[in-house]
Structures are given as C-alpha cells and as structure tokens.
N, C-alpha and C positions, 0 to 999 in steps of 0.2 A: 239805435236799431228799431226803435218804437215812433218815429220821427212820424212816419207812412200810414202805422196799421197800430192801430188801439192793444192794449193788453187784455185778452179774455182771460186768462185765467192764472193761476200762480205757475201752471207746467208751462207757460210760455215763455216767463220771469227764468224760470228754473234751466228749462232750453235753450235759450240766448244767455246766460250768466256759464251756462258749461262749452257753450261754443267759444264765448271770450277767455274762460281758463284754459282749454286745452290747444286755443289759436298763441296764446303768450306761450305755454309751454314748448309748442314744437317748433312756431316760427322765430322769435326771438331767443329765445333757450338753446333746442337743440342746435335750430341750424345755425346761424350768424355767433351765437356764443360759444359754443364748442368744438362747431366745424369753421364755416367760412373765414373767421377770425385767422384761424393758421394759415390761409388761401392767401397771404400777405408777401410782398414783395421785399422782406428784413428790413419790416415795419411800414411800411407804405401801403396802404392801403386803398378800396374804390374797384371800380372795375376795371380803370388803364392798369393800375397796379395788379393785378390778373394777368390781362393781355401782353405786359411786359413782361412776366414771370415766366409766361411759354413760350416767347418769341425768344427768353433768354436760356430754352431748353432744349427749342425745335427752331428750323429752319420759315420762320412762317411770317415773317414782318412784311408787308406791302408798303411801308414808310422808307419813303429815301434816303432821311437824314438821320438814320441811326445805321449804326453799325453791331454787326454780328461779336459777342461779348459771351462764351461759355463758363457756368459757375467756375471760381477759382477752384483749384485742385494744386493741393502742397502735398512733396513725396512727404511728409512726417504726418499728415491727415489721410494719406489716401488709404481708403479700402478697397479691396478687388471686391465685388457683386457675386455672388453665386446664382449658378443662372434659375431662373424659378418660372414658374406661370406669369405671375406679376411682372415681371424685367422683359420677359419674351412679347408681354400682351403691350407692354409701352412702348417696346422698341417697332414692332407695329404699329401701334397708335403716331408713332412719328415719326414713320415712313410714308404712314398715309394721308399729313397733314403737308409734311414738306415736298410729297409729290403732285399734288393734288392744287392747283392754282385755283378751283373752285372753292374747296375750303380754308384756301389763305382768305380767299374775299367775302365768304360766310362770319369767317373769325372777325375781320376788319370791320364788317358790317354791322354784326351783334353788337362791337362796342361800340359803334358811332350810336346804335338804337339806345342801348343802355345808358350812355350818357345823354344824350337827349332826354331822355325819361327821367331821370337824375336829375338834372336841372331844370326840368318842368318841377318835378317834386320840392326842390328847395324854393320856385314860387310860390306854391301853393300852399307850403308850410306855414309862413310865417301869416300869410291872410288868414289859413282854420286856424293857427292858434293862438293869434292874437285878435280876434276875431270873437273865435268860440269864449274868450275867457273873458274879454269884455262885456261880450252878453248876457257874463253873472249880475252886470247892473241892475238886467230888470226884470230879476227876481228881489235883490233891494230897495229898488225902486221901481213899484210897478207900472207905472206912469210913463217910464220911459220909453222913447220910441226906437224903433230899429236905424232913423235917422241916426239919432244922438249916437248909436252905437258906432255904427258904420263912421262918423266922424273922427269917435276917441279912437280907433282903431287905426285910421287916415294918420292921425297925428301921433301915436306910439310907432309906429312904422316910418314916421320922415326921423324923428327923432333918433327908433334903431340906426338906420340905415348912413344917417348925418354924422351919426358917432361910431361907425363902426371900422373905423381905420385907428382911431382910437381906443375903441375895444378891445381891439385888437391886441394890442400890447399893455394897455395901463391897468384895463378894469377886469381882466381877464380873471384874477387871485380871486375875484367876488364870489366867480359862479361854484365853484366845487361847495361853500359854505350855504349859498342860497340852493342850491338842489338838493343839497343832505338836507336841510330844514323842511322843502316844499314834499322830499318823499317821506320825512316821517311826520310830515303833517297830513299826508294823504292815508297813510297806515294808522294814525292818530284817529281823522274822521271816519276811518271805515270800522274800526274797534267802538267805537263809539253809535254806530249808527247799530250794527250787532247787538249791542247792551240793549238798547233802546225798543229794536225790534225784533229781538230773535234771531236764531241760529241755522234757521231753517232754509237759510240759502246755501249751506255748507253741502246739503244734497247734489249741488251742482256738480260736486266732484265727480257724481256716478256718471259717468259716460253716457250712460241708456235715455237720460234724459234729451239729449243731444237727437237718438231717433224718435223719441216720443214729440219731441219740437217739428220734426219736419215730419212724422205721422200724421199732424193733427192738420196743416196745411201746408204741406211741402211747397206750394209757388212763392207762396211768401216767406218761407222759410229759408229758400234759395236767393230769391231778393233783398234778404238781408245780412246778406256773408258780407257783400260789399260794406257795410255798416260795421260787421262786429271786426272786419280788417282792421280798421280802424286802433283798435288797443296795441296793433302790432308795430305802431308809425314809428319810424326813428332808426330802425334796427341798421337801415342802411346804413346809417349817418356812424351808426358807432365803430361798425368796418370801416367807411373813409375818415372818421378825426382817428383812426385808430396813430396815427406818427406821433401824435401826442404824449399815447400812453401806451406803457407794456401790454402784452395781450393775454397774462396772468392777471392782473390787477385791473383792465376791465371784466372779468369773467368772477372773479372776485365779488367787486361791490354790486355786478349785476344779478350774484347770486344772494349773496345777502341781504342789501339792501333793498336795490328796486323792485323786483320779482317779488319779493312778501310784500311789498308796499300797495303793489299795483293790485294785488289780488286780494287783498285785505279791503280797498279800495272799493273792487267791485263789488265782493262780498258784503260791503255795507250800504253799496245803492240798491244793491238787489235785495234786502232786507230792506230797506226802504221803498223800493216800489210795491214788494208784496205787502206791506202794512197800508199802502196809499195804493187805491186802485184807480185813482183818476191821474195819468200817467203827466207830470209835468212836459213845461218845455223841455227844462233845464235841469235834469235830473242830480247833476252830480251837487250847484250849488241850491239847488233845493232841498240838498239832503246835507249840508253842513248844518251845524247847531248856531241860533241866531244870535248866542252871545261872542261868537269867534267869528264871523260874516264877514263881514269889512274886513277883519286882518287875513283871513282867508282869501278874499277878494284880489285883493294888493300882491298878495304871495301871489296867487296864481297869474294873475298880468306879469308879473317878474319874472316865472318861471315859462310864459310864452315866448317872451322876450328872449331869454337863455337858446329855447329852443330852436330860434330864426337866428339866432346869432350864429348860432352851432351849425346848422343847415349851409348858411352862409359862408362861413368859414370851408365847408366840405367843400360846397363848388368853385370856392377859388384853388383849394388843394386840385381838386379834378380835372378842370382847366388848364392852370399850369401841367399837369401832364399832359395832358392831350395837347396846345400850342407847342410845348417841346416834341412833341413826335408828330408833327406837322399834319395835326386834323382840324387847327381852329385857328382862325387869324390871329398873327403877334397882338397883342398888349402889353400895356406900363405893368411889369406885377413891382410891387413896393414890398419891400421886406420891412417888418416893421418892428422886428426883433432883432439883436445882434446875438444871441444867445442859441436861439430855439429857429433853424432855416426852416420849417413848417410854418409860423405864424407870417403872414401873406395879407396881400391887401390890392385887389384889381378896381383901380376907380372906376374903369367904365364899366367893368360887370358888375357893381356896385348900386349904381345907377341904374341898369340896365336892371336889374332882378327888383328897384323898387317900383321902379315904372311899372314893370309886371304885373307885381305884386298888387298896387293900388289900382289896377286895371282890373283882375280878377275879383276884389274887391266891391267897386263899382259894379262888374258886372251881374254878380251874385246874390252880394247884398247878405246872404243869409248863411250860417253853416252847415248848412243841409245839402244846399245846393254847391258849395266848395267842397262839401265832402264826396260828393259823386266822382268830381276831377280828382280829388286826393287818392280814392281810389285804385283809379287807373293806373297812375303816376306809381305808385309804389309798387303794385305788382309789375309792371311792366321792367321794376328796376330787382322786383325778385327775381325772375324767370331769367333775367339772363344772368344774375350770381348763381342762379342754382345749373345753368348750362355749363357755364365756365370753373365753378367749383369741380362737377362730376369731370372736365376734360381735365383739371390739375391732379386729380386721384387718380385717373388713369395713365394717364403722362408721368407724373412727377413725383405722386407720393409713395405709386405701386399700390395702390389699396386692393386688398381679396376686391374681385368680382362682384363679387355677393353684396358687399357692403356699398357698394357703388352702385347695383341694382336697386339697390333697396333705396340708397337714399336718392335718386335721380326718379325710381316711382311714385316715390311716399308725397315730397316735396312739388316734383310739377305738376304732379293731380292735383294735388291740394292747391295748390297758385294756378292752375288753368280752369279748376271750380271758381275757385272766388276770382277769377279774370271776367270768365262768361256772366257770372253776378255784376261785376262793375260794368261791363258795356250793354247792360240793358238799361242803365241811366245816359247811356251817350246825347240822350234825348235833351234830358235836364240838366248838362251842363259840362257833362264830359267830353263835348264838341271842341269846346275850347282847347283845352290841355291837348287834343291829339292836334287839332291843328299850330298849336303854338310846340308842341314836339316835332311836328314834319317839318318845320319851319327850322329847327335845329339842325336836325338829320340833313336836308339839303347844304344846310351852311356846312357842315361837316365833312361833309360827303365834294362839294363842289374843290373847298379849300384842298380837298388830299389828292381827289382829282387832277388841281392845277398845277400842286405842289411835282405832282410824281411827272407830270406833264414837262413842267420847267426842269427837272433834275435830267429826265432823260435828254431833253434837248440839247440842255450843256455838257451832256459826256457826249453826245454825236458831234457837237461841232466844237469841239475839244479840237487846239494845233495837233497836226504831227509832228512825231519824231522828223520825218526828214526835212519840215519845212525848217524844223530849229537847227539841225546840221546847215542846213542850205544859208540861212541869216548867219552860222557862225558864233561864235563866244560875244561879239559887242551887238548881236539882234538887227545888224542893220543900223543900227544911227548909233547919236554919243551916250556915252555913259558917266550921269554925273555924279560926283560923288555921295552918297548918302544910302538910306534903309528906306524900301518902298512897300509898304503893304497890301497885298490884292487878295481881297473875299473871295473865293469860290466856293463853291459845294460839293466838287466832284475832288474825288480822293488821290487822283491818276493824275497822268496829264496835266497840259499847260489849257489853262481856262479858255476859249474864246475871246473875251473883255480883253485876253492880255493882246491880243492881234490888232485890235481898236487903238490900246495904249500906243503901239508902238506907230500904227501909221496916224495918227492926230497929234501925237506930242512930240517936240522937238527931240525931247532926252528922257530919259529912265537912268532911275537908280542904279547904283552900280549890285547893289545887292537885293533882290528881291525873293520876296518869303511869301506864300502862297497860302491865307490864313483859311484851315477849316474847321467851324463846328461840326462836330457829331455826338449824339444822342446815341450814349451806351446806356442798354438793358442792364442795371448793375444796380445794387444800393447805395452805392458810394464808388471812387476811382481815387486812390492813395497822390497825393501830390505829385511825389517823385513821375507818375507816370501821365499825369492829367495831359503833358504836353509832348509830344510824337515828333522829333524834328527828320525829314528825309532830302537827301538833295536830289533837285529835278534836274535832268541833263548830268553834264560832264563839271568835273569841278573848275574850269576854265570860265564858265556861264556865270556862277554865282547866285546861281537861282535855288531856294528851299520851299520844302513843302511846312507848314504847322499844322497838326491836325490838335485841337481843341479837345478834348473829350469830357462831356459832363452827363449827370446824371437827372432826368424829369425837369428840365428847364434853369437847374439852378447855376 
C-alpha cells in the first residue's frame, strides 16, 4: 500500500493496518465464509454453480443443451410452505426473471463477465505470487537484480505448470501439511515481530483510525484501497475448490487458523514499519528474523506455488461447467483421479494459463505493476458473487428483506469503492487484464451464440411426422440387420442428418436409436435414471430415442 506514497507518520501505519483488518474481516469472513459458501450448488461451487442453482429453481436457462430439472421433492420429505412475505416476494422474483427474456440475457451475461474475470484472476495469480515471493531474494541478497528474479519465477512457473497433471493426483496430500506450517509460521513471525517492537499496532482495531487515514489525505488514501484488496485474494478460490471440502470444515480452519494467522501477520509488519520509518521494498521479508530467512524463504515460494496450483485447479473446475452448459469450446478434460470426479486436468487450458501467465510476467516485471491487474480481476469476480448471492436469498433461501438490503448495500459499495480505486491504475497495467478479459467474454459469448444458433436450426429442419408415414416402416430403402447410432441434439423429432443417411446410403440399420446428451441442473442423476429410453414413430419403424443425462460435464 506504501509502494506509491512514503509513510509520514505512525497514523498512516495505523490507518492502512486497520483498513487491512476490517477488509479480511468483512470480505473474507463475513461474506464468502459465512454467506456465499452456502450460495453452493450440493457442493459445487463458482459462479456457473450459482447460475445453475437458479436455472434449477426458475425458468431462466438461455443454454440449449440442458434440460429443465426441478429440486427433487419425495411425499415422506415434503413440507407444504406457509405462505409469508418471503414465499410471496420469491414467487415474484420468478415470475419476473422467467418472463422477462432481458433478464434471462442480463443473468447469462454476468456469468460469461464473471468467468472471464475469474480466469483472468487465476492468471494473474500465480505471476503476483510466485513473483512477489521470489522477490524475497533481494532482500537476502541485495545484489540481486529484478532480472535474476523474473527468471526464477519463469522457471518455478514451467516447472508448476509441467507437473501439474501430476499434481494433480500424486502430490496433492502435501499441501494441507505445507499450508498448516506456512500459516503458523506467518502467526509465528508476526508474534515475534510484536515482542520485538511493541504492541502499539493493536490500536488498529479502533475503527477511527480508518477515518483519521483518509482525513489526513484522502486521494491517496482512496488510491490505496486497490492495494490493501490485496489481503483479501483467494477468497474466490475457496468458493470454487469448495467440492473438495465440506463447507463446515472450511469455515472451521478459516476461523481458527488462517484469520488469526493473517492478522497476527500484519499486526507484526505494522509493528515493524512503525519502529522503521524508512519504509522497505519488501516489507513482509524484511521483517522476518535473520536467523529463520532462507527457511522462511523456501516456505514461502512453496506456499506460492500451492497458491497457483489451487487457482488452477478452480479454473479447470469452472471450465468444465461452463463447456457442459455450452458457453466455451469442447476440450480433452482428463480425470486424474478414480476416487475424487472433482480432481481434473485440461491440457490445453493448462498451457494456455502458462503462456498467460509468463506473458504477464514479461510484461510487468514487477509486483506493483501485477498488482494493479490483480486488482481488477478480483473485484470484478466479487461483484458479481455478491449480485448472484443477493438474487439466491431472494429466489431461493427466502431471506427477511432487510438482511438482503443490508447485505447487497454493505458489500457492493464496499466492492464498487475499491472497483473505482483499481481503474485508476488502468494506466499502469490494468489495460492488460481487461483486454485479455474481453477477449474471453467474446470467446464466450460467440460459442453460446453459435451453439443456440445450431440447436435451433436443427429443431426447424427436424423430418416430419408425415414424411415418416409417407417413407413407411422400411424408410424407403433396405434395412440391414444390426444397431445404428445417430447424435442429435434435439430431444423431439427425427434429426435432419437422419434424411441425408437415408438418400446417400444404400441401407440403415434395422434398429436405430437417437443418442442425446443433456445437461441437467442437478448434483448428481441416480444411475437407474441417467438413461431415458423413448420410441420415435410406431413400433413397426424400430426407431428409439436415448437421452443421456449428466451433470456439469461429467
């Protein structure tokens, strides 16, 4: 936050350490760990996990290739509703979502933005944090140049990126034991930096200081929200790896352990800068103790590494939902687990995210100038959990009024301040990321376009019924013995393709089965029903329909 503008005085120290406590408190804390956490799809999380949660409540999909799927309801679960404010205000809310084709395409739009933004983010991640934690070099070695940096960083990034299909499944057990070490080595060095320097940073708690910071120069104090965002990075990511883990037991260790960690953390740099008034580069490894340095060092490159693994792993999760509900071109995904259908592996977006990565990299050079784009990227992936949280409280969970006022005001003020903070750096590097985001959004956007283009095509020029009376039970030519399989997409009717088959090939199967995937809105579809059989025509034809049903690509 001090990158910019020099520390004058200790209320400055004081004012930026209480913007950072009460930014982890509300944005990490309250919203994503206590609310948005339950905003989950029965475990699935992200922002498609959202958008299929009310497609699977409300009439409101603009995707071809899914089919309409209402939560299951068994007579020994069911409860009749008493009808209330809440019940009365939802069943409104989605009447005016499924009559309204503007807000089907506002709905469809925010998540193609959201994912965009999301996957600019999980570039940008692993260049600030394997980047920023490199840079502890040369504070060890002060000699060293931004070159050297930028290099190790180059070559810790081919290396994640090389292994991480592999990671995937073999080294994965590592990381829970290296992030418990790496956060109570961060709680470690910030108790320690306290001893050393005094307690006098614990003042931060008082709120006031917060307006006595932006009293003293409020343009600059406004210029550096974008900065103290910064402590809040990740939170997305813990919503989409949420399929990993229950959403007790992350709400758990993030209250016990990380939350005291990270604040203990800053509580000891901020005790550290006020005892040092000439403000480092490198704040955090300037304030480690020189006899712990290097293993400190080591830890934290490790625990970067974690962090873009983790990044990485979300956007393959996100991905695959979005290619199943037909907003992103097919890819190879590779299951890399037999155990755990969440652990995933997309080589070309694999690739594709390092190329990125070492591209922004390159262009930057520096974490000052990555953090501008980091910025961006994260809020732009708040603002639309915090749109699509408040439309699932109103829709879905029935929430008072009140509490959905409250948190729809609290949350996008607070994310539309520090928005207007991050694009006053557009200048310095935030250019990148929104053009490398529009760049998504069109890919997005063109594919769902073509998709919904092709789907309706083939139910207009779908045979009719009476051309198939007309051809008769043998279709016009011979029928040879055997099982013939034809793809279509459309759920009705005799495909098109199959009118081609029949005037270009001599003969057709004597039994032909009509195979279609669709993409149910559901957590899961029980075996017995995953496969739909119907017969088309008369039972003379021998013609069936199979409709496929799975769930987010799998």
């Amino acid at each position: 936050m001090f990158n910019k503008y020099p520390i004058l005085e200790e209320e400055d120290v004081l004012g930026a350490l209480s913007l950072v406590l009460y930014t982890l408190i509300l944005m990490p804390l309250v919203k994503y760990v206590l609310v948005v956490l339950w905003a989950n799809d029965d475990g699935e999380g992200g922002i498609f996990a959202m958008y299929s949660l009310i497609c699977r409540n409300a009439k409101v999909s603009l995707i071809p290739n899914q089919v309409q799927a209402q939560p299951e309801k068994r007579m020994s679960s069911f409860r009749l509703k008493l009808p209330t404010d809440e019940l009365e205000r939802s069943i409104k809310v989605k009447e005016k979502l499924e009559s309204s084709l503007m807000m089907k395409k506002l709905l469809l739009g925010l998540v193609l933005f959201g994912t965009a933004m999301f996957i600019s983010n999980g570039v940008i991640t692993p260049a600030m944090s394997v980047l920023s934690a490199v840079s502890g070099l040369k504070v060890g070695i002060p000699k060293a140049s931004q070159d050297v940096v930028v290099m190790i960083s180059i070559a810790l990034l081919v290396v994640l990126y090389s292994l991480q299909r592999y990671a995937t499944s073999k080294i994965g057990f590592i990381v829970g034991p290296c992030l418990l070490i790496w956060f109570c080595c961060l709680g470690g060095i910030g108790i320690c930096n306290l001893s050393r320097y005094g307690s006098g940073a614990f003042k931060a708690f008082n709120p006031l200081y917060i307006f006595y910071y932006f009293g003293r120069n409020p343009f600059q104090a406004w210029l550096s929200l974008a900065g103290c965002l910064l402590c809040a990075t990740g939170s997305e990511a813990i919503f989409s790896n949420l399929c990993h883990f229950p959403v007790r037991f992350v709400q758990f260790m993030f209250v016990l352990l990380v939350l005291p960690c990270l604040v203990l953390a800053y509580l000891g740099q901020a005790a550290f800068l006020i005892a040092n008034e000439k403000t480092p580069e490198h704040i955090f490894f300037a304030s480690i103790p020189g006899n712990v340095f290097w293993p400190v060092f080591l830890l934290a490159n490790l625990a970067a590494l974690i962090a873009s693994r983790t990044m990485t792993i979300a956007i393959f999760q996100c991905l695959k939902q979005s290619i199943s509900l037909g907003c992103f071109p097919r890819l190879k995904i590779v299951h890399t687990s037999r155990k755990f259908m969440a652990k995933i592996y997309i080589p070309v977006v694999n690739w594709f995210l390092l190329a990125s990565c070492l591209g922004f990299i390159l262009l930057f050079r520096s974490t000052s100038d990555v953090g501008n784009a980091y910025a961006i990227a994260e809020l732009g992936v708040m603002i639309m959990a915090t749109v699509y949280v408040t439309l699932i409280m109103l829709l879905i969970w029935e929430t008072n009024i009140i509490k959905v006022v409250s948190f729809l005001i609290t949350f996008l003020s607070l994310e539309l301040i520090f928005f207007s903070s991050a694009l006053s750096s557009v200048g310095d590097g935030g250019w990148a990321l929104l053009v490398f985001a529009s760049g998504l959004v069109m890919i997005m956007f063109i594919w769902n376009y073509g998709t919904k283009l092709k789907y309706d095509s083939e139910l207009k020029q779908k045979l009719s019924k009476d051309l198939m009376r007309k051809l008769g039970p043998n279709l016009g030519t011979m029928r040879a013995p055997g099982l013939g399989l034809v793809y279509s997409e459309i759920v009705t009717g005799v495909p098109a393709i199959f009118g081609h088959f029949l005037t270009a090939l001599p003969a057709i199967h004597s039994i032909i089965v009509f195979v279609c995937v669709r993409n149910v809105p559901v957590p899961a579809v029980p075996q017995s029903e995953r496969f739909l059989f119907q017969r088309v025509c008369t039972r003379g034809y021998h013609m069936f329909r199979c409709i496929a049903r799975y769930v987010h690509g799998l």
